[in-house]
C-alpha positions, 0 to 999 in steps of 0.5 A: 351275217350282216347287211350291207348297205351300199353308198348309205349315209354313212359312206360306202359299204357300211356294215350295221348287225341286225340285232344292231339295227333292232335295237336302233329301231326302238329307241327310235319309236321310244324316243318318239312317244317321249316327244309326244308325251312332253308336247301333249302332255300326260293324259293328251290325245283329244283336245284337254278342256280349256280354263280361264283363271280369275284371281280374286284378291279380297279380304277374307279374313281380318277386320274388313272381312265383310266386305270379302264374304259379300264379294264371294257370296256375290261371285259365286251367285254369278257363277252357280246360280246364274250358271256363268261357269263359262266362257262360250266364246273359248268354250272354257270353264272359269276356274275362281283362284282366291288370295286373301289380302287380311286387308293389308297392302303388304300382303295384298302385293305378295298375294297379287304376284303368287297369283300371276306368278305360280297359279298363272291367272289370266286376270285379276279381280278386287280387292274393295279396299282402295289401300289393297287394290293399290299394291295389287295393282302395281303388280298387275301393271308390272306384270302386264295383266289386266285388273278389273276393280269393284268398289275402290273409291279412292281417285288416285287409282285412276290417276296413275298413268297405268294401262292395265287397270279398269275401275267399273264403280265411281270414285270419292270425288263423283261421290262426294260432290253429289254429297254437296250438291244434296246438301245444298239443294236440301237447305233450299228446299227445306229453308235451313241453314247449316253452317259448321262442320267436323271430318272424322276418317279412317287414317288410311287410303279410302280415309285420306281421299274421302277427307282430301275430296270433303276439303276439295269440294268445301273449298267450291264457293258453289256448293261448299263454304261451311266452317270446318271446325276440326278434321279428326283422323283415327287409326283403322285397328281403333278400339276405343271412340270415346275421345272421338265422341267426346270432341265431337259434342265439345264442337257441337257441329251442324254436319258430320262428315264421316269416312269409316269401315265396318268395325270401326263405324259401329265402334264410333257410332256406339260412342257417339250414341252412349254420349248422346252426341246428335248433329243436326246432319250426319252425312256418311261416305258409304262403306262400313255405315251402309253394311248388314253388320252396322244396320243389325248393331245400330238399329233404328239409332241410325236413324237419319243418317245420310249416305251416299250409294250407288244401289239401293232396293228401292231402284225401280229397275226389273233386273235390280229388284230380281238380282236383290230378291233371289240373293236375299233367298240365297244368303239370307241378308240384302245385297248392299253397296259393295256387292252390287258394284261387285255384281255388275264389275264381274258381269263386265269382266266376263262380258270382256272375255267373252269380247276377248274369245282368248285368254291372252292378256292384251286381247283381254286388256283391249275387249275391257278397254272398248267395251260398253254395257248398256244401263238396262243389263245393270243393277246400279243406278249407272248410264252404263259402263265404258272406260275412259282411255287409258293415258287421259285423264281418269284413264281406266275409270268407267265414266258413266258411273255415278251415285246416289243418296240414300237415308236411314229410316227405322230399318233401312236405307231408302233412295231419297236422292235425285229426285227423279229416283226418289221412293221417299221425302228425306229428313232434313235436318234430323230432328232434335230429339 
């Protein structure tokens, strides 16, 4: 028997067997259940759970590991011990995607693709390092996905022309001319002169432009002028310092100037030490002279070395003096330089997803490019934090950011620059023996 079916689709009298018509009607619902499987998703029914992903670039392993153990030690304290594990306003878990970079530039640019690429970040965080964080984000910008940077001095990273990178710490040259402005106001107010000068950097980018901003600022009659007697640049895998110590007490100069990372500051200062070299000022750019590791090694030979910083326990700020309390009780060592500009970069970058209530990257790129945190949520010595636009000068670059200069007694770092901030008289110039 079969079943007609009188004008159908067709055409006219189209004759279709039941068993036919049967098997039609499955594949039919099959067909259906396919579709809504690929466009659901297995497992799909209710809404699936929505994540953001951060990709965090950090050195992990290698000789700037420490400045990545902080990094982490400090994200997750954000994410487990303050319970920032979502954002509320997409109701999203944050999913952590970490790359280590081995602080090498090269690896840092493949690491940034894989992340945007395969584990489809919606946002990049990093890399400390201002060398890695500029490969890293030349992919960023080529890929069109933002970039929130903690603690990578070197100016030229907000000077070039990208609209995808946001710096949330103060660059070299913020730093540095504060360096001479102490400088300066310590021989007024102490009625010393010092008048000759030795660089010594680390040859890579954070080295290069702390020595390039050292010269630049020299150079302003101002608050520079002194006589720079040499500019000793060093490879960042050095193991040996004593040719450096050697040159260093040939030249016998009022003020060192130093740029270095953590194994090789705890390299030269040994040498320096073992061949008794003692400048009347030791002035240090941060980084690896205000690390656990170098305070632990060196001890109370660091004594009145001068650094600048952008934290300090000494801050008489209730938020500072809490974070720094239950971290220590955490980890066991003192949140330094690094780890507090990795603090407040983080807390800006969810207070921007937040803003953002998306995971688009240019909802994302625009909530960064207009936000302001005021001083108070932070624990820096900072006005607060709002970038300069993008496609001005500086563009991406938080523009009330700004440092301080802390000195080493006995077995610490203590705030002794401005004034106003001040917990002690500094030491100036060091004494002779």
């Amino acid at each position: 028997m079969t079943l007609n079916v009188n004008k159908g689709i067709y055409g006219e009298k189209a004759g279709v067997s039941k068993a036919a018509l049967a098997i039609i009607l499955v594949v039919i619902i099959v067909a259906a259940g396919v579709g809504i499987f690929f466009t659901l998703g297995p497992g799909a029914g209710p809404e699936q759970p929505k994540v953001v992903k951060i990709g965090v670039l950090q050195a992990l392993t290698g000789g700037a590991a420490r400045y990545g153990q902080v990094v982490r030690d400090v994200i997750n304290f954000i994410v487990e011990e303050e319970g920032y594990d979502t954002i509320k306003s997409m109701n999203a878990k944050i999913e952590l995607v970490w790359a280590d970079t081995q602080g090498k530039p090269e690896i840092a640019r493949a690491e940034a693709e894989r992340l945007i690429t395969q584990e489809k970040v919606h946002v990049l965080f990093g890399t400390v390092l201002s060398s890695t964080t500029l490969t890293a984000a030349e992919v960023a910008e080529r890929y069109g996905i933002p970039f929130v940077n903690e603690a990578s001095s070197s100016p030229k990273l907000t000077r070039l022309d990208r609209k995808w990178f946001f710096r949330v710490g103060p660059h070299d040259e913020l730093f540095i001319k504060d360096m001479f402005v102490f400088l300066k106001e310590a021989q007024q107010e102490t009625g010393t002169t010092v008048k000759t000068m030795v660089i010594v950097f680390v040859n890579d980018l954070f080295g290069s432009t702390a020595r390039d901003a050292i010269v630049k600022f020299n150079d302003d009659p101002e608050i520079g002028g002194y006589e720079v007697l040499d500019i000793i640049a060093y490879p960042p895998d050095i193991t040996d310092a004593s040719d450096i110590a050697l040159r260093l007490k040939s030249l016998d100069p009022d003020i060192i100037f130093m740029a270095s990372h953590v194994s090789d500051a705890i390299l030269i200062q040994r040498a320096m030490i073992a061949n008794n070299v003692k400048p009347r000022v030791q002035m240090v750019v941060d980084a690896g002279h205000t690390s656990p590791e170098f305070i632990e090694t060196i001890g109370k030979d660091a004594n009145y070395i001068i650094s600048r910083e952008v934290f300090s326990l000494d801050l008489n700020k209730p938020k500072s003096q809490e974070v720094a309390k239950k971290f220590r009780e955490r980890y066991g060592y003192d949140l330094d330089g690094v780890g507090a500009r990795a603090y407040d970069a983080f807390h800006t970058l969810l207070a921007a997803l937040e803003k953002a209530a998306s995971t688009d990257p240019e909802k994302i790129r625009e909530a960064l490019a207009n936000i302001y945190i005021p001083p108070e949520q932070l624990i820096n010595a900072w006005d607060g934090v709002q970038f300069i636009p993008h496609g001005e000068f500086d563009g991406g670059q938080n523009k009330l950011a700004k440092g301080i200069i802390v000195q080493f007694f006995d077995d610490r770092y203590y705030l002794v620059w401005p004034k106003e901030l001040a917990v002690r008289p500094y030491v100036f110039p060091a004494p002779s023996s």
